[in-house]
C-alpha positions as CSV (number, residue, x, y, z in Angstrom):
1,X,-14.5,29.4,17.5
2,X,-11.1,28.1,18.8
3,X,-9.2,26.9,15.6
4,X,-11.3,29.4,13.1
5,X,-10.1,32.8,13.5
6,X,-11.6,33.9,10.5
7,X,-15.3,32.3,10.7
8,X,-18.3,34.4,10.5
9,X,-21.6,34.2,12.3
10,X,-24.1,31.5,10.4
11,X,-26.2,32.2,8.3
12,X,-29.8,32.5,8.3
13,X,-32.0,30.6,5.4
14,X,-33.2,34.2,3.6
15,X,-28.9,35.4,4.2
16,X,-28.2,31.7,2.8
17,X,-30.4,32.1,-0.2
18,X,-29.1,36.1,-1.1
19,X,-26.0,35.1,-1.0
20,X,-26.1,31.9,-3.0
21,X,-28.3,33.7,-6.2
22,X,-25.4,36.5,-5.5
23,X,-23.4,34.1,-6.4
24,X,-24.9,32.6,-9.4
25,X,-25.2,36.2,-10.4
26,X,-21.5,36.8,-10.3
27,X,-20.8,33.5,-12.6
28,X,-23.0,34.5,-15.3
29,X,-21.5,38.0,-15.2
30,X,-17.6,36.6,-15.2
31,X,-18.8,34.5,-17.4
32,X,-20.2,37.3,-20.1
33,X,-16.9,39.3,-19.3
34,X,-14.6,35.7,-20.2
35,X,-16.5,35.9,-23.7
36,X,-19.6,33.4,-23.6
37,X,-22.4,34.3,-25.9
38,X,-25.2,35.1,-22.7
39,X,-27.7,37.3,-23.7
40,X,-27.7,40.5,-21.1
41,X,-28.6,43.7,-20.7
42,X,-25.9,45.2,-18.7
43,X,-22.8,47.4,-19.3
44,X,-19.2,46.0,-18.7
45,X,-19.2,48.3,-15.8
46,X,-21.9,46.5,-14.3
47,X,-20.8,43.4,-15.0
48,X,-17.6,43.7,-13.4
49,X,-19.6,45.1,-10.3
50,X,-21.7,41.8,-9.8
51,X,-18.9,39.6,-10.8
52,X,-17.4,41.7,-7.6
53,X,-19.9,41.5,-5.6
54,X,-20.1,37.1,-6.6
55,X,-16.6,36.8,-5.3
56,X,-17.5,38.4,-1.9
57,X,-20.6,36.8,-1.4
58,X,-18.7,33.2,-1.7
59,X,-16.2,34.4,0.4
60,X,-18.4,35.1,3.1
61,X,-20.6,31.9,2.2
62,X,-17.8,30.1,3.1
63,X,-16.3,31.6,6.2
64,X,-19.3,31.7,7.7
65,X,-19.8,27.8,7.2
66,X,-16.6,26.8,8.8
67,X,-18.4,25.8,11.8
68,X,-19.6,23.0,9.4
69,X,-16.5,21.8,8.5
70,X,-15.1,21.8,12.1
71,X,-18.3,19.7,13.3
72,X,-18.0,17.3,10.4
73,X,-14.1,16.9,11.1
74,X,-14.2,16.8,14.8
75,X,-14.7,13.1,14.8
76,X,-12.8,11.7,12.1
77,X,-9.3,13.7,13.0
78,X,-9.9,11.9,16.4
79,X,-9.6,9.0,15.0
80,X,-5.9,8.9,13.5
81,X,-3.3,11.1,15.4
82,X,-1.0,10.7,12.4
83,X,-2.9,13.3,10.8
84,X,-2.9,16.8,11.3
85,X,-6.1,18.7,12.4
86,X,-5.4,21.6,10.0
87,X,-4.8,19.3,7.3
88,X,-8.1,17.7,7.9
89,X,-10.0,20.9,8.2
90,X,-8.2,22.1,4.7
91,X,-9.3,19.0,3.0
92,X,-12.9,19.8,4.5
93,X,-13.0,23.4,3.4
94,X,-12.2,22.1,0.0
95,X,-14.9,19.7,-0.3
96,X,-17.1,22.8,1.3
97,X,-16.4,25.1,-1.6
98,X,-17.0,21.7,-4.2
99,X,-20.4,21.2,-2.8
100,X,-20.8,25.2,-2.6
101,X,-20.1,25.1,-6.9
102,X,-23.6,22.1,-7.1
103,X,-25.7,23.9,-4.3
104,X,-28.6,24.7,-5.9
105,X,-30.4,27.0,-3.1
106,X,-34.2,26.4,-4.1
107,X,-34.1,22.6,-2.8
108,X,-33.3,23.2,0.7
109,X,-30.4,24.8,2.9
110,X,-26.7,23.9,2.5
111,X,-25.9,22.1,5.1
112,X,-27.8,19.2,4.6
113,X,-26.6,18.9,1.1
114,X,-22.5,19.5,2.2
115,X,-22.2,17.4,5.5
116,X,-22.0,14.2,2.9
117,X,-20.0,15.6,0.5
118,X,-17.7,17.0,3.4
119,X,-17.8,13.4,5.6
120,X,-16.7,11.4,2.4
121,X,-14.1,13.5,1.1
122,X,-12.4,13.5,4.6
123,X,-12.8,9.8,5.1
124,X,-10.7,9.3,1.9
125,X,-8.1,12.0,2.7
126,X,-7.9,9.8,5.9
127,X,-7.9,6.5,4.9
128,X,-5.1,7.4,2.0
129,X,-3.1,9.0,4.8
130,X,-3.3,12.3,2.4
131,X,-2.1,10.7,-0.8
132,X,1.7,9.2,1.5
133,X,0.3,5.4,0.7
134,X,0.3,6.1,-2.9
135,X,-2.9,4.6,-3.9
136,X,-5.9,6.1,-4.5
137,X,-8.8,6.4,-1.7
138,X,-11.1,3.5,-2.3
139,X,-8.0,1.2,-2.8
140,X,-7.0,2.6,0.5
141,X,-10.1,2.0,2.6
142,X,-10.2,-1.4,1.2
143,X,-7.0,-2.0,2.6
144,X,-7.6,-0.6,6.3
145,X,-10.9,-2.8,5.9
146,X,-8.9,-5.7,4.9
147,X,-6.3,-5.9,7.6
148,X,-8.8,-4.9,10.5
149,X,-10.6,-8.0,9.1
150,X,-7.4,-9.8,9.6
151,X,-6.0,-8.2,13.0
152,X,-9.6,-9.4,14.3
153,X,-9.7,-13.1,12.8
154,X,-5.9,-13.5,14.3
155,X,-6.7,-12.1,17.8
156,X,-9.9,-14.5,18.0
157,X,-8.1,-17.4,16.9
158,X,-4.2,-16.3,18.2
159,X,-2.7,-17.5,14.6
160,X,-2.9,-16.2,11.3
161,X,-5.7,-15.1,9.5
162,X,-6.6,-17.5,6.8
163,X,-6.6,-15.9,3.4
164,X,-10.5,-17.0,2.4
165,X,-11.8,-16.3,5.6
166,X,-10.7,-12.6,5.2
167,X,-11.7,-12.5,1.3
168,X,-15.0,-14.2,2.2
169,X,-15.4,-11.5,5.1
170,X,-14.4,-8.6,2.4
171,X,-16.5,-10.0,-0.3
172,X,-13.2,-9.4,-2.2
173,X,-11.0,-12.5,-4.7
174,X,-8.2,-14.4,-2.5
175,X,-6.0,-13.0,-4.8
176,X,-6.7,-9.3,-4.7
177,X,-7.1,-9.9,-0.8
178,X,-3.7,-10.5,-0.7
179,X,-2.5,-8.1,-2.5
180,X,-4.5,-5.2,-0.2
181,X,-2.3,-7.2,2.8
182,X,0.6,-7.3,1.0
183,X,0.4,-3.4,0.4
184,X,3.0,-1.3,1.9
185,X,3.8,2.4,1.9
186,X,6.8,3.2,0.1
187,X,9.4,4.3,2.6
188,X,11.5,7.2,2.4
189,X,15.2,6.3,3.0
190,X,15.9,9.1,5.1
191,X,13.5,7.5,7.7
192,X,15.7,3.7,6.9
193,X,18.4,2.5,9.7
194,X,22.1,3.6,8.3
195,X,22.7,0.0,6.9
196,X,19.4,-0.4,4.9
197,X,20.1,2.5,3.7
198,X,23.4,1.4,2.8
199,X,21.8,-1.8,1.1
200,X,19.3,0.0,-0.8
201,X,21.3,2.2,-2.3
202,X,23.6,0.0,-3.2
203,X,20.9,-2.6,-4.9
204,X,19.9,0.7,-6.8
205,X,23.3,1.7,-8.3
206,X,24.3,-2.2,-9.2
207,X,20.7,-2.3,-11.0
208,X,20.0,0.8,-12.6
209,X,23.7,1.7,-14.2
210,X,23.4,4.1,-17.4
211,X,24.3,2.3,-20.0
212,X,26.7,4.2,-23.2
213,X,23.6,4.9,-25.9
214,X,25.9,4.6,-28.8
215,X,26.6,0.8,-27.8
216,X,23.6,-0.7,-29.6
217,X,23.9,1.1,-32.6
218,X,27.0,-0.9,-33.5
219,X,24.9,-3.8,-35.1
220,X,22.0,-0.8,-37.0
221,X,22.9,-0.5,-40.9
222,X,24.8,2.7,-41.6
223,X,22.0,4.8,-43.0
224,X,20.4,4.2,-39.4
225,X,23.0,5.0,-37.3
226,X,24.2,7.8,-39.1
227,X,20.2,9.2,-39.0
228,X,19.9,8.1,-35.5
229,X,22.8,9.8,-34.3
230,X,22.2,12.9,-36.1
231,X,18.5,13.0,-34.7
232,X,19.6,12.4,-31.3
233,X,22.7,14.4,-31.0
234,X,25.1,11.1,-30.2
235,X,27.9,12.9,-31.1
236,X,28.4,16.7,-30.5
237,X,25.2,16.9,-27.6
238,X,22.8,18.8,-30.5
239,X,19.9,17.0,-31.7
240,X,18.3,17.7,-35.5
241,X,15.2,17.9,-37.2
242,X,14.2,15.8,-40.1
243,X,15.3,18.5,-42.1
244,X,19.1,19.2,-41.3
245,X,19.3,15.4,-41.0
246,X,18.2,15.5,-44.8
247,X,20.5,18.5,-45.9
248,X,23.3,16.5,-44.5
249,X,22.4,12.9,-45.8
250,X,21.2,14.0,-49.0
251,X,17.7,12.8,-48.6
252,X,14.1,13.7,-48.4
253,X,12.6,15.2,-44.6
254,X,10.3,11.9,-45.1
255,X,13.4,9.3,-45.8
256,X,15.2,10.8,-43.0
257,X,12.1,10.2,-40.3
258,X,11.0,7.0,-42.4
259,X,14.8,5.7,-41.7
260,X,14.6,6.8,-38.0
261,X,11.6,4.8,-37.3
262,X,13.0,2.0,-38.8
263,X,16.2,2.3,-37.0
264,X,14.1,2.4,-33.3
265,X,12.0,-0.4,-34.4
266,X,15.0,-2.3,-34.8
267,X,16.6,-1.3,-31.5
268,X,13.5,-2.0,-30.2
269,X,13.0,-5.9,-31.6
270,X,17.0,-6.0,-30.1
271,X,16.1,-5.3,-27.0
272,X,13.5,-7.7,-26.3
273,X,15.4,-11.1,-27.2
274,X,18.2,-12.4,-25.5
275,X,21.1,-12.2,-28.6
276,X,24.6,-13.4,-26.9
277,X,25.5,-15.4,-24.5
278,X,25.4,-12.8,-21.7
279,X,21.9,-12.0,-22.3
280,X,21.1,-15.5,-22.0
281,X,22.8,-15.9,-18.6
282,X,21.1,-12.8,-17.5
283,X,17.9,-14.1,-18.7
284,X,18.6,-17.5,-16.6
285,X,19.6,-15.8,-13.5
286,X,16.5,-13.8,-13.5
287,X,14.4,-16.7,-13.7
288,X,16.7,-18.4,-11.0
289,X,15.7,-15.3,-9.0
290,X,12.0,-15.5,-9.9
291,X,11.9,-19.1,-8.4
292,X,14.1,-18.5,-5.7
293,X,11.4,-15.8,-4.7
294,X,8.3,-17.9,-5.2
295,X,9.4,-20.6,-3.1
296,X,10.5,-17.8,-0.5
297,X,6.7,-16.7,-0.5
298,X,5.2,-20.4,-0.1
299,X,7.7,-20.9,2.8
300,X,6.8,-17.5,4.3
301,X,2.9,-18.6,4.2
302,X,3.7,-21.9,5.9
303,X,4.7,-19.8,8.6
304,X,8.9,-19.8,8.9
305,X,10.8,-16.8,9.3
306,X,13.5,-15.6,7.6
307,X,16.2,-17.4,9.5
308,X,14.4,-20.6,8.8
309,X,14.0,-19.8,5.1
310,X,17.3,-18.7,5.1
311,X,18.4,-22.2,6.5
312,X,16.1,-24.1,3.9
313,X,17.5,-22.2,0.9
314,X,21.5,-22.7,2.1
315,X,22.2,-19.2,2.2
316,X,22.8,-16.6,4.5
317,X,20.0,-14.3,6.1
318,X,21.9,-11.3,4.7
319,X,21.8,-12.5,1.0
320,X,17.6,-13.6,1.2
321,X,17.3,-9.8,2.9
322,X,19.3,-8.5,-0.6
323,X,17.4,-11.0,-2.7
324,X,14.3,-9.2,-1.7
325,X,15.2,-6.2,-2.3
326,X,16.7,-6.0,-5.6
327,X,13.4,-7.6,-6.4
328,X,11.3,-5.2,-4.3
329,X,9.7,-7.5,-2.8
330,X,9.3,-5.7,0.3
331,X,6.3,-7.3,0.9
332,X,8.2,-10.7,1.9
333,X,10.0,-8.8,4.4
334,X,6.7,-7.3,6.1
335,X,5.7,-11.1,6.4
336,X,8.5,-12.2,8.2
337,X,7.7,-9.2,10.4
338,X,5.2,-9.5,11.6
339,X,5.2,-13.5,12.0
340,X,8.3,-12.0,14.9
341,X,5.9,-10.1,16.0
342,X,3.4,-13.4,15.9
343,X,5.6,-15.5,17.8
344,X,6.5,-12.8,20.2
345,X,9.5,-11.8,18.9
346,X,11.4,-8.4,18.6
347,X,11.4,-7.7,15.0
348,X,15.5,-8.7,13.3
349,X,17.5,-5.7,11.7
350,X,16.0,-7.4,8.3
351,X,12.6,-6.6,9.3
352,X,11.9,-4.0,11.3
353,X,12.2,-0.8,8.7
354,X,8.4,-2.8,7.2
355,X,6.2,-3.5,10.6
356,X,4.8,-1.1,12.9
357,X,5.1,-1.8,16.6
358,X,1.3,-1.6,17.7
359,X,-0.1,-2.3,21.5
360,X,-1.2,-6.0,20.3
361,X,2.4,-6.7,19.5
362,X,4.2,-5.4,22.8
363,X,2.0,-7.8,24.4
364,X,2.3,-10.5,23.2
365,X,6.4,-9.9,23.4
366,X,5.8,-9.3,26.9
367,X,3.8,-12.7,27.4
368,X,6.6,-14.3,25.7
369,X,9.7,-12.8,27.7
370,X,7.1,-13.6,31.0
371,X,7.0,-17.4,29.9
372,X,11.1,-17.6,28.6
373,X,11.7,-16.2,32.2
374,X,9.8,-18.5,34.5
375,X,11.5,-21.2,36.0
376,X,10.4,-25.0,34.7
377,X,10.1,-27.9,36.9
378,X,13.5,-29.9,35.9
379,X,14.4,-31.2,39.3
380,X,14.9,-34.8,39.0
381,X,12.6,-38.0,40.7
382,X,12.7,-39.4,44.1
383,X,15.4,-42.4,44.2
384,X,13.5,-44.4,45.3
385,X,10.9,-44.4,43.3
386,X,10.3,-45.8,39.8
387,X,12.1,-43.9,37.2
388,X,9.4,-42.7,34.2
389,X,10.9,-45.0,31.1
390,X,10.6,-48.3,33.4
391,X,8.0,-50.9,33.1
392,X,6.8,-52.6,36.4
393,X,4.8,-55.6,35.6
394,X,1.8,-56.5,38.2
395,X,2.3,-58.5,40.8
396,X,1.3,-62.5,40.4
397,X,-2.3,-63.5,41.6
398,X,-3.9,-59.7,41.5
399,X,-6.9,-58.9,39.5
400,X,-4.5,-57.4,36.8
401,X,-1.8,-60.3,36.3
402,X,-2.3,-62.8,33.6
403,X,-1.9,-66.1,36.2
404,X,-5.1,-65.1,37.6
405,X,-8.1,-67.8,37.1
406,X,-10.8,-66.9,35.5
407,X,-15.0,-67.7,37.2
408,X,-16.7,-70.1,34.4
409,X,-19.3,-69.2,32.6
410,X,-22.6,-70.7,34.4
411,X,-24.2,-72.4,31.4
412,X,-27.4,-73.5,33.1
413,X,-30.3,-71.7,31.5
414,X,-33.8,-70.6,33.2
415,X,-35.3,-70.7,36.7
416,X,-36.1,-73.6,37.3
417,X,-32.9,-75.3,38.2
């Protein structure tokens, strides 16, 4: 078979069922010369020779049921040409030889036992994109189900998807709903343009500077600090056990850990309150953020993009773009994509590294550049005609003017008359 140098013929039921009690044979035998307590009649010569002979029996089980795994894969590779066919038939080998270890060969043939084993496990390799979206499998097919849901209920309706109609349609919360949409892949920064990449590393070194360990123990009594330091190696780069931090203190191996713990737990309680002024002004800027960003997400829901949110807050595009990411919230940056990409625009510099260009979205650009480029009718009226703002009143004596009389009311009643 093309692809499968090394497959075999298949097997026939009676080869399928030798070679699987082969098999079984050579576990029980490796399993005898490991050290379990199996009761058996049989030399350690012989057992070596059918745990032998169990290896190559699974060995050929398995090559000669590639076929299976190229049939089962054939389909769902198809499907995604990110993924690479090989990698797909690996992953489906792997989930052959799981299946292969539950086979039990009196309750039918192995092929109708593996095929769902095989189907499932290559589903999820697929749907998780082989582990690159960095969730696991069933949070990643809930997320292809959840924005196919939404890709459908905005192409039916041409605006965004409402948030309950797709939770309603997953059976899923609104809240975990959007969180499956707001889901992004983290991105490598080699594949980044040269200035995000500039930005992001930047946001990384101004948030994650190393700080000088020996700067909290200032305020620790000195017992502490002198135990801390020792256990740690503060000073000359060589840490201690409780027991050369005892010989030098001149305490107990239980004072000296006893005084460790206590001097963490005080570090500890220091760093989770705000003690000076600076911490304070740190603590207020981050809440500053925190609303800044909220009010960024309602505005992005209501459907303005970044320039316009931008506009609303006073500050530049530039600065929102930074605000974002220092608080990786990459997810408000998708948003604005693809609302671009909603409207018909080409996605902005701040943007594009978090959408994906798809069919759908070239379209609708193209629709958009077709209507910006067709001419309107400006040309201006006729002179001589009435102009659109002016009022012409009816002429006196028609039907429509208010000089015209009236017919009376006949007031005679009945036939007679």
């Amino acid at each position: 078979m093309v692809g499968l140098p090394g497959a075999l013929p298949l097997l026939s039921a009676d080869e399928e069922a030798h070679l699987a009690w082969t098999i079984e044979a050579g576990v029980a035998a490796a399993a005898v010369l490991a050290g379990h307590q199996l009761r058996v009649d049989a030399k350690r010569a012989e057992l070596e020779r059918i745990a032998t002979e169990g290896d190559q029996a699974r060995e050929r089980f398995v090559l000669s049921n590639l076929r299976l795994v190229a049939f089962v894969t054939s389909g769902i590779s198809g499907r995604d040409p990110g993924l690479s066919r090989q990698e797909v038939i690996q992953e489906g080998v792997a989930a052959m030889a799981e299946a292969l270890r539950r086979y039990d060969w009196r309750r039918g043939r192995f092929s109708t036992f593996a095929v769902p084993t095989i189907r499932r496990k290559v589903t999820e390799y697929r749907a998780s994109r082989g582990g690159s979206l960095g969730v696991p499998a069933h949070r990643a097919i809930q997320i292809r189900r959840a924005r196919a849901i939404a890709a459908r209920l905005e192409s039916e309706s041409g605006q965004p998807a409402e948030m309950h109609a797709v939770a309603d349609e997953l059976g899923l919360s609104e809240t975990l709903t959007a969180a499956l949409l707001r889901h992004q892949a983290p991105v490598s920064i080699d594949a980044m343009a040269p200035h995000t990449q500039e930005q992001t590393l930047g946001v990384a070194m101004a948030h994650y500077l190393v700080d000088d360990p020996t700067a909290d123990l200032s305020s620790l009594p000195d017992d502490q600090r002198e135990a801390l330091t020792l256990r740690y190696g503060l000073t000359d780069g060589r840490p201690r056990s409780f027991h050369e931090i005892a010989e030098e203190t001149g305490q107990s191996a239980s004072s000296a850990r006893r005084t460790c713990e206590r001097g963490l737990a005080n570090l500890r309680a220091q760093a989770t309150k705000p003690a000076d002024d600076h911490n304070q002004a740190n603590w207020a800027r981050v809440q500053a953020m925190t609303e800044t960003l909220r009010l960024v997400d309602r505005l992005s829901k209501a459907g303005l993009s970044l320039p316009e949110v931008a506009i609303a807050l006073e500050i530049e595009p530039a600065q929102l773009h930074d605000l974002c990411q220092a608080a990786h919230r990459q997810d408000l940056l998708a948003r604005f994509g693809r609302l671009e990409q909603t409207y018909g625009f080409e996605p902005s510099p701040y943007t594009a590294p978090y959408v994906t260009v798809t069919e759908e979205s070239v379209r609708r650009r193209e629709r958009f550049q077709a209507a910006a480029a067709a001419p309107n009718d400006t040309s201006p009226p006729p002179e001589d005609g009435p102009r659109a703002y002016e009022t012409i009143a009816p002429p006196v004596g028609t039907a429509s003017g208010r000089d015209t009389p009236r017919p009376k009311p006949d007031t005679r009643r009945g036939i007679g008359r």
